[in-house]
C-alpha positions in Angstrom: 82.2 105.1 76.5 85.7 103.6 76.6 84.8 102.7 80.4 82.3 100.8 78.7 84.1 99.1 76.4 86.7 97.9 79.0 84.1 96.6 81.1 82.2 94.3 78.3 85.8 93.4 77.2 85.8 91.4 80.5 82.4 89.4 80.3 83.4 87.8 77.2 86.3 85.5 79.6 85.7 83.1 83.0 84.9 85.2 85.9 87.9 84.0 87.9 90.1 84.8 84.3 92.6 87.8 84.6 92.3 90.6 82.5 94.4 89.9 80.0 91.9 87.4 79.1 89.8 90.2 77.5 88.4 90.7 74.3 91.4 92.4 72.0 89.0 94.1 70.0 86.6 95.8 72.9 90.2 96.9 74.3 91.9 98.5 71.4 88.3 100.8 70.9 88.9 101.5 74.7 92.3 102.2 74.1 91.8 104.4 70.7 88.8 106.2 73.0 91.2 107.3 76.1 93.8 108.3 73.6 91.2 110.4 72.0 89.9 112.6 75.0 93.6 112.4 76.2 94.5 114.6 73.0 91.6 117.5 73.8 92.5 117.0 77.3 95.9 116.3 78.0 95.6 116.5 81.8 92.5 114.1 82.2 93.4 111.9 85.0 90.5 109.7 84.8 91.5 109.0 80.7 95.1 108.7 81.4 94.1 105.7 84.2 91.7 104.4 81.8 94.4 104.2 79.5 96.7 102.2 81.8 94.2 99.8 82.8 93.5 99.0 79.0 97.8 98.6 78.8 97.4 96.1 81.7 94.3 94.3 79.5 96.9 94.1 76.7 99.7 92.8 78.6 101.8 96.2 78.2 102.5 95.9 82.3 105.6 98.4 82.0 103.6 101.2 80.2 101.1 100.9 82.7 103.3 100.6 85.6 104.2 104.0 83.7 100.9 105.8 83.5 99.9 104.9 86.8 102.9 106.2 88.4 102.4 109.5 86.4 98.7 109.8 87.2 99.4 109.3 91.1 102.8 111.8 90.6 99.9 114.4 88.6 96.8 114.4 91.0 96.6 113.4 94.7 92.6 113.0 93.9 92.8 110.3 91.0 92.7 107.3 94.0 91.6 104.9 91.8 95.3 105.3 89.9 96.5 104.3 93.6 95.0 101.1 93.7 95.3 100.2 90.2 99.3 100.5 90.8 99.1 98.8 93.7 97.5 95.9 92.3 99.8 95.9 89.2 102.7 95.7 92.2 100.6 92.8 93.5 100.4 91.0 90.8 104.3 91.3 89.8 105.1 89.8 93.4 106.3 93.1 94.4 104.2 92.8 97.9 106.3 95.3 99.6 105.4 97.9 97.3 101.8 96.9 97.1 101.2 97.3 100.8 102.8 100.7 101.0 100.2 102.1 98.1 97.6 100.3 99.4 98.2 102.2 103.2 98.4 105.3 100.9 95.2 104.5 99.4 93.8 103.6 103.0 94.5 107.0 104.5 92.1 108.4 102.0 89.0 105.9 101.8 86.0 105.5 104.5 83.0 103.3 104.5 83.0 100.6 102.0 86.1 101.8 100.1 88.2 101.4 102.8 86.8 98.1 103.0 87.6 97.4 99.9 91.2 98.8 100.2 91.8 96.3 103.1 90.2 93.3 101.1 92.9 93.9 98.4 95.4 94.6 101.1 94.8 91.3 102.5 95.1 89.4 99.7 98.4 91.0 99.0 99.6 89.6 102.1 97.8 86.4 101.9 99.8 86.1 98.2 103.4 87.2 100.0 102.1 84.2 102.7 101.9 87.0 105.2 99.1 85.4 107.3 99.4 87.5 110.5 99.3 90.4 108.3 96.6 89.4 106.2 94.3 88.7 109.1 94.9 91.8 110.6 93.6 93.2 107.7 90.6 91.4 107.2 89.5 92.2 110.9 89.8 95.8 110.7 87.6 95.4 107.4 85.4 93.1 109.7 85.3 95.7 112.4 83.6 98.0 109.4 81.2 95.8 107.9 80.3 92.7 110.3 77.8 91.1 108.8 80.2 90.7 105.4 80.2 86.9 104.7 83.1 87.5 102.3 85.4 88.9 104.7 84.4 86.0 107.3 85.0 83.7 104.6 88.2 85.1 103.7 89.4 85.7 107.5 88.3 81.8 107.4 90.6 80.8 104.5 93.5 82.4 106.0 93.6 81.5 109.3 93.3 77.9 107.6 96.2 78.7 105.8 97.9 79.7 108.9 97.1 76.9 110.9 98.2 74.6 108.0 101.4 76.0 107.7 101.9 75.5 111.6 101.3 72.2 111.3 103.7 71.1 108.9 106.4 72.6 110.8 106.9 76.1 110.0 107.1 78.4 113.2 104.6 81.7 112.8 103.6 83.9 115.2 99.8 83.2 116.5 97.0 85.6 115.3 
């Protein structure tokens, strides 16, 4: 249910909005709900990553930064803890630290969540204006699913980006 509540705390903003756009009340009953099953179940993974995605939808970065960290430091099968650090590392500018989660989280996914894994990996790098790296990322993903318009599209936009950035100047290494 808190899931739930997390999830419709979202649709109430733009699609393109971040999280913290969300709708205070949906994420404080989210919040109350993971705190709740958290004190029947102290060691509940999946509640205690709940909870730190609901501190990232209220802004409390730290204390998620926190939970995360604990989750991943707790249970090598709560992934999703992984990811939701790495993206929290993303989104502070800390790239470095991203990338290595996100090769953590690689070495564990197949299929389409390894796909997925590289998507966010790539923007990572497209962020740190990594271009090279970011490509190389978006290929392997291409390599997986080939017929994925959104990784074309994405391989598309950064090569632009790399090109343009070799044309004002700027020396990079070619793709």
């Amino acid at each position: 249910m808190a899931w739930i509540q997390l999830c419709h705390a979202g649709k109430s903003r733009a699609p393109d909005a971040p999280l913290l756009e969300a709708d205070p009340s949906r994420v404080d009953r989210a919040t109350e709900m993971f705190k709740r099953v958290l004190e029947y179940e102290p060691s509940n993974m999946y509640a205690a990553n709940g909870l730190g995605v609901a501190c990232v939808a209220k802004g409390r970065l730290s204390e998620a930064r926190e939970i995360f960290t604990l989750v991943r430091e707790a249970s090598a099968e709560c992934d999703s803890a992984t990811l939701n650090l790495a993206q929290l590392h993303a989104a502070l500018g800390e790239y470095a630290s991203a990338v290595s989660l996100y090769h953590k989280a690689a070495k564990k996914a197949t299929g389409s969540r390894l796909v997925a894994v590289l998507m966010l990996e790539s923007r990572c790098h497209y962020e740190a204006n990594e271009t090279t790296a970011c490509a190389a990322c978006l290929e392997k993903a291409l390599e997986l699913e080939p017929s994925s318009h959104p990784i074309k599209h994405n391989l598309a936009l950064c090569l632009t980006k790399s090109a343009t950035a070799d044309s004002s100047g700027v020396r990079r290494r070619p793709l």
